[in-house]
VEXLOZA-475577 format. One record per residue (C-alpha): residue in one letter; x, y, z. Coordinates in steps of 0.2 Angstrom, whole numbers, padded with zeros to 4 digits, always signed. Each point is the difference from the previous one (the first is absolute). Example, Ala and Ser with C-alpha at 12.3 -4.5 7.8 and 13.67 -1.06 7.14 Angstrom:
<pts>
A+0062-0022+0039S+0006+0017-0003
</pts>
This chain:
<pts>
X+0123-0012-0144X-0016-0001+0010X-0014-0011-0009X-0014+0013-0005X-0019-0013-0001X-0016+0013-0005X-0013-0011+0005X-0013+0001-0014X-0019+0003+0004X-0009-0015-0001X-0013-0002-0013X-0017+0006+0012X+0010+0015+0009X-0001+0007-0015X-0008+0017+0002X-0002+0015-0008X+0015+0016+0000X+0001+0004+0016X-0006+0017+0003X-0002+0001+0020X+0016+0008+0008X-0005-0009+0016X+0003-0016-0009X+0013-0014+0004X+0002-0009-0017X+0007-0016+0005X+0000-0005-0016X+0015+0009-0003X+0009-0007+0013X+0019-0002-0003X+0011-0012+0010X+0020+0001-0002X+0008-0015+0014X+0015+0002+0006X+0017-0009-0004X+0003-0003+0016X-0013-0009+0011X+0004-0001+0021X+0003-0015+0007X-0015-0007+0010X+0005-0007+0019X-0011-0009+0007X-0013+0012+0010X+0005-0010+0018X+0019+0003-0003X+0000+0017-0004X-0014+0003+0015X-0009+0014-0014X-0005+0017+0011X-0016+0008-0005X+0007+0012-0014X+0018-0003-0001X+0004-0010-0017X-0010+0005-0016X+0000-0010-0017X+0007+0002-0017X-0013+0011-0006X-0012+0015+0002X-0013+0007-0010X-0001+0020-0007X-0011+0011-0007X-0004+0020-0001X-0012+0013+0001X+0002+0015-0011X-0019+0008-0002X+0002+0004-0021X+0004-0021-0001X-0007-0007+0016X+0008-0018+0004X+0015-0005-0009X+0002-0018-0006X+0004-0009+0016X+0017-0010+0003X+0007-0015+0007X+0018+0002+0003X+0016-0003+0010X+0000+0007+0018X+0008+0017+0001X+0001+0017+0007X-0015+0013-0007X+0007+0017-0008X-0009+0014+0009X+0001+0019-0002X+0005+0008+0019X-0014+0010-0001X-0011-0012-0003X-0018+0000+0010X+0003-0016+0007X+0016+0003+0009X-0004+0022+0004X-0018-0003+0005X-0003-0020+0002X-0013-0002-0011X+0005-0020+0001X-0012-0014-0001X-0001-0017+0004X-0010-0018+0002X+0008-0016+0007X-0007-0018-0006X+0008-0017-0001X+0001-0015-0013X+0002-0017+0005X+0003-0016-0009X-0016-0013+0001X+0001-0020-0001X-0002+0001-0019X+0015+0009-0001X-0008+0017-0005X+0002+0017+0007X-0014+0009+0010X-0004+0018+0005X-0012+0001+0015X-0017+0012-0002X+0013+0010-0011X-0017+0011-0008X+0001+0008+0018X+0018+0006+0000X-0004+0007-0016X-0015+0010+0004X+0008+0005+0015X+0016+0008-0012X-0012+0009-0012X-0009+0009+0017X+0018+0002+0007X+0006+0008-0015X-0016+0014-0001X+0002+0005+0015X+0018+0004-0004X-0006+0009-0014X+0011-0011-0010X-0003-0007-0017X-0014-0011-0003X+0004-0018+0004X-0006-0014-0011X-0002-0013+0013X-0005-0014-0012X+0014+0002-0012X+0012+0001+0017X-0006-0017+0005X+0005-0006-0017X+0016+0006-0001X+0003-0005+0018X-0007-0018-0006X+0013-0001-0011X+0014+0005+0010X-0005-0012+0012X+0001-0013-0015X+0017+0004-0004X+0006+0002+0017X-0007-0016+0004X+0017-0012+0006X-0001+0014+0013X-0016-0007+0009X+0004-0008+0016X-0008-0018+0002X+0001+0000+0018X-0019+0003+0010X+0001+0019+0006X+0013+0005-0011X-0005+0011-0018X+0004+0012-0012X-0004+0016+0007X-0005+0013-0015X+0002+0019+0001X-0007+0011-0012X+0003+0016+0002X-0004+0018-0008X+0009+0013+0001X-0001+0019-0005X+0014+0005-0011X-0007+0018-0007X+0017+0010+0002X-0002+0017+0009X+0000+0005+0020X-0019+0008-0001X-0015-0006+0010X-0007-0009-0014X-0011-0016-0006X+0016-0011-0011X-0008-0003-0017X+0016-0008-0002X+0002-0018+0007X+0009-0019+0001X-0008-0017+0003X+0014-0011+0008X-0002-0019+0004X+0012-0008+0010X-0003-0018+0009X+0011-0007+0015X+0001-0018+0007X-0006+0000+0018X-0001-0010+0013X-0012+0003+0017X+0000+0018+0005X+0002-0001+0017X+0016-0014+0000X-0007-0009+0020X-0012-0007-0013X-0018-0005+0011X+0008+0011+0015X-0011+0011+0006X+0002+0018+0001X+0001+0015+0011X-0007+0017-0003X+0002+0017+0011X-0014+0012-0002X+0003+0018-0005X-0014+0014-0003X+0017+0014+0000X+0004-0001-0016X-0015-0006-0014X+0000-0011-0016X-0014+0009-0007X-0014+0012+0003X-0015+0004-0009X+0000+0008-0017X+0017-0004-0001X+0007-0016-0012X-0001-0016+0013X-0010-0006-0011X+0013-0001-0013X+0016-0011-0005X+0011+0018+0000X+0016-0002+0003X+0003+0016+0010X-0012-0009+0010X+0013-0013+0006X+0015+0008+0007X-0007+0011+0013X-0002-0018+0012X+0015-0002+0001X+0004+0008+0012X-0013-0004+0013X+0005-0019-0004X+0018+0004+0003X-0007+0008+0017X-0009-0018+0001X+0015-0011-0002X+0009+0010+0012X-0014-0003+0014X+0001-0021-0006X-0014+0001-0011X-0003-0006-0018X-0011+0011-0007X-0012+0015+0002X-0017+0000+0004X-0009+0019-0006X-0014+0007+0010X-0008+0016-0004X-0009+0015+0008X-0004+0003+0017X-0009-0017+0001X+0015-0006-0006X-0008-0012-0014X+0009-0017-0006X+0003+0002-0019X+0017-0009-0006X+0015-0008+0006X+0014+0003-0008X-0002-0001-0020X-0014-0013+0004X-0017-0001+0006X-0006-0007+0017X-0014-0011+0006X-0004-0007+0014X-0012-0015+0004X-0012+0004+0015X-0013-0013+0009X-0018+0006-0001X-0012+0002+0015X-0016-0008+0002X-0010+0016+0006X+0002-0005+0015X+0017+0006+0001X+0010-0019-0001X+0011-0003-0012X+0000-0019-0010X+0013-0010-0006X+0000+0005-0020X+0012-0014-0007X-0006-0018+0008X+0010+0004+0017X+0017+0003-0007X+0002+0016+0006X-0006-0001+0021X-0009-0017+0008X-0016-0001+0005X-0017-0003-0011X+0000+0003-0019X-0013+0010-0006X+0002+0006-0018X-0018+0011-0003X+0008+0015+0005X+0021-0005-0008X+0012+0016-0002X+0000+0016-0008X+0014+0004-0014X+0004+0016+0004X+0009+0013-0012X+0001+0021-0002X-0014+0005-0014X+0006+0008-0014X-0003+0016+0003X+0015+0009-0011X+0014-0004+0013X+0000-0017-0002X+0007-0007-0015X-0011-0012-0011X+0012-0017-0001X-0002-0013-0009X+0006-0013+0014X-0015+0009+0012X-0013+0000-0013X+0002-0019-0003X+0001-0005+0020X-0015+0011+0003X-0008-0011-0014X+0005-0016+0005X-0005+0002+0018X-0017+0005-0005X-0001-0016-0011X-0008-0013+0009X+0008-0015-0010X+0015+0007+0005X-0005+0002+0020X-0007-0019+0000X+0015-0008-0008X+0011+0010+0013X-0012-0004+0015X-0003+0020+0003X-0015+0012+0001X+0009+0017-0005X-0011+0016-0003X+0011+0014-0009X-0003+0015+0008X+0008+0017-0010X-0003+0013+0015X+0010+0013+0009X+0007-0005+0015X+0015+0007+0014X+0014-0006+0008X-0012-0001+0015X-0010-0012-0005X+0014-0010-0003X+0005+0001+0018X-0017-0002+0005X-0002-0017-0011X+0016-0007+0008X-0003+0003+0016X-0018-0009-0002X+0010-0015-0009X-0013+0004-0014X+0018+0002-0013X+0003-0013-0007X+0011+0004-0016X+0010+0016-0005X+0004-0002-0019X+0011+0010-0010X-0002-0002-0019X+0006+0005-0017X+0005-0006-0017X+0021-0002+0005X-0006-0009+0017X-0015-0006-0005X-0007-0003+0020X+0011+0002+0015X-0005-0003+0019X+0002+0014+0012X+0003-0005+0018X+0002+0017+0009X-0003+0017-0003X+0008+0012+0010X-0010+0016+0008X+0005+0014+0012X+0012-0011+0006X-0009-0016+0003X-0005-0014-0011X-0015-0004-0009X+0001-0019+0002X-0007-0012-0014X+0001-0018+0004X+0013-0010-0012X-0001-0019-0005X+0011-0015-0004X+0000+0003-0018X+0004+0020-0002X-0016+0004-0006X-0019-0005+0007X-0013-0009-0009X-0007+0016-0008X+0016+0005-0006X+0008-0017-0006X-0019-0001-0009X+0002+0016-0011X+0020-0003-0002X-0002-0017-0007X-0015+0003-0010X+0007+0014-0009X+0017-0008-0004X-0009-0016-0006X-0009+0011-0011X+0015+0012-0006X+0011-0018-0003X-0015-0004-0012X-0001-0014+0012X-0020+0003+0003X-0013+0012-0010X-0011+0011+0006X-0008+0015-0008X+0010+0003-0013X+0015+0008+0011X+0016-0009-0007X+0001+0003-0017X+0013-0007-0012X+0012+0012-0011X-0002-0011-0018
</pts>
């Protein structure tokens, strides 16, 4: 028989009956473990794929609109009981966020700017028309799982526990309607470095054919019908030796993501006089170091394609943090602007591109050292260590901060 634990609310959590429907109540939380726990390997036998393995446990509730949220549970991985009509499987009204914990010096579990994952679901979730979301309660429930799955957390640098909380309509019935009807499910899955070359660079082929988003439509959300529709085109991109997809749009064929991450890419400034300096202390090209002018940090803007990622926001705010250019020895600018698949060209033909970065909560950064277009290639140059100085800067700083091995900001927050 499986050990049933309610874990009591402590003393000031205490509140008073809860009478909002949107409400998570993580107060009632009730964990059953299961009688027969995996057998961990170690992480560099087993070589963990990104999404392969999954732990003992997940963590359940539902959405009916007379109760609101059920008491949540902890209990043993296993399969969900759906309805064949249900709205997630006849009309994909599916949800998701993807976020990591990892396992600091002082031996305690850490989630990484988690509050973004979880403002990120609730906007998700409306636009589904789905059930409201209580993204604080979530990220409470998802603390605790993370806490009882805990053996599960690789030790190893770059390796995690990736999280994947999910909603999911489950109003029964084939008609063109908003689910009032709906399932929170946790699970969590050992991984180890998305793309398995480790520090390799990557190449990317450039398509404007077939779109990842448009506007009005739902890039701007972690849906999951959003998903499945590249996989083609990446299939298409394998087949021509590439790794991934780089997605233009419109006539001017704009750069917005590659693949299921966003791209970047590190451009030398002029002087006004139309010469491009050295930005990082002559690591880059010889000559003269001249740092006054440095680099520009250059992203798609947000403008409703793009989807608002936790990994981007937090490079975006370190490079514009000059503690973090001086210890690094750079002089970034972020730049959130539109720009094409021309200028591209244009930058690496002028030698003026320096970096092509690709990044994301499962990769966290990644170098790109092509990018193929009408049947040439857009050169980026590669160095000695996989990634350049811009791109090992923001990789190491981030794990450093998401290993709890450094603070800053607030960003890596302990589930207690």
């Amino acid at each position: 028989m499986a050990i049933q634990n309610v874990i009591p609310c402590a003393p000031n959590e205490i509140t008073e009956p809860n009478n909002d429907v949107s409400r998570l109540d993580i107060s009632k939380l009730s964990v059953t473990l299961t009688e027969s726990p995996k057998p961990l390997l170690p992480p560099e036998v087993i070589r963990l794929r990104f999404g392969t393995t999954f732990t003992d446990h997940m963590a359940i509730a539902t959405y009916d609109p007379s109760t609101g949220w059920s008491n949540p549970e902890i209990k043993p991985y296993a399969p969900l009981m759906l309805d064949p009509s249900s709205s997630c499987l006849q009309i994909s009204s599916s949800v998701l966020e993807g976020m990591k914990a990892y396992l600091g010096p002082d031996g305690k579990a850490r989630l990484f700017r988690p509050e973004l994952n979880m403002r990120r679901l609730e906007r998700s979730a409306a636009r589904l028309a789905l059930p409201p979301v209580d993204g604080d309660g979530t990220l409470e429930l998802i603390k605790r799982l993370v806490e009882t799955e805990k053996r599960w957390i690789p030790t190893l640098q770059g390796y995690s526990l990736y999280i994947r909380p999910t909603i999911i309509g489950t109003q029964p019935g084939l008609g063109l309607l908003p689910s009032e009807h709906a399932m929170l499910c946790i699970i969590a899955s050992p991984c180890g470095p998305y793309f398995p070359q480790g520090l390799r660079p990557i190449s990317l082929l450039a398509i404007s054919e077939t779109v990842r988003a448009w506007p009005g439509g739902t890039g701007a959300h972690k849906i999951c019908g959003n998903y499945s529709p590249g996989l083609v085109p990446q299939r298409a991109a394998a087949k021509q030796g590439y790794d991934q997809v780089l997605w233009l749009f419109g006539e001017e064929k704009r750069v917005t993501e590659a693949g299921v991450m966003h791209f970047c890419v590190v451009v030398t400034r002029d002087d006004g006089n139309g010469e491009s300096f050295d930005c990082l202390h002559g690591r880059y090209v010889g000559g003269g170091i001249n740092l006054v002018e440095g680099c520009d940090f250059i992203t798609a803007p947000l403008d409703g394609m793009i989807i608002p990622g936790v990994t981007r926001a937090s490079c975006l705010a370190l490079v514009s943090d000059p503690a973090f250019n001086e210890a690094a020895g750079l002089n970034l600018h972020p730049v959130e602007r539109t720009y094409t698949i021309q200028d591209l060209v244009e930058w690496s033909s002028q030698g003026k591109l320096m970096e092509a970065l690709c990044i994301g909560t499962a990769a966290i950064v990644v170098a790109v050292n092509k990018i193929g277009y009408e049947g040439k290639d857009v050169e980026v140059p590669e160095h000695e260590a996989g990634l350049g100085p811009v791109g090992m800067a923001l990789r190491e700083k981030i794990l450093a901060i998401q290993e709890g091995r450094e603070e800053y900001e607030g960003w890596s927050v302990v589930c207690e």
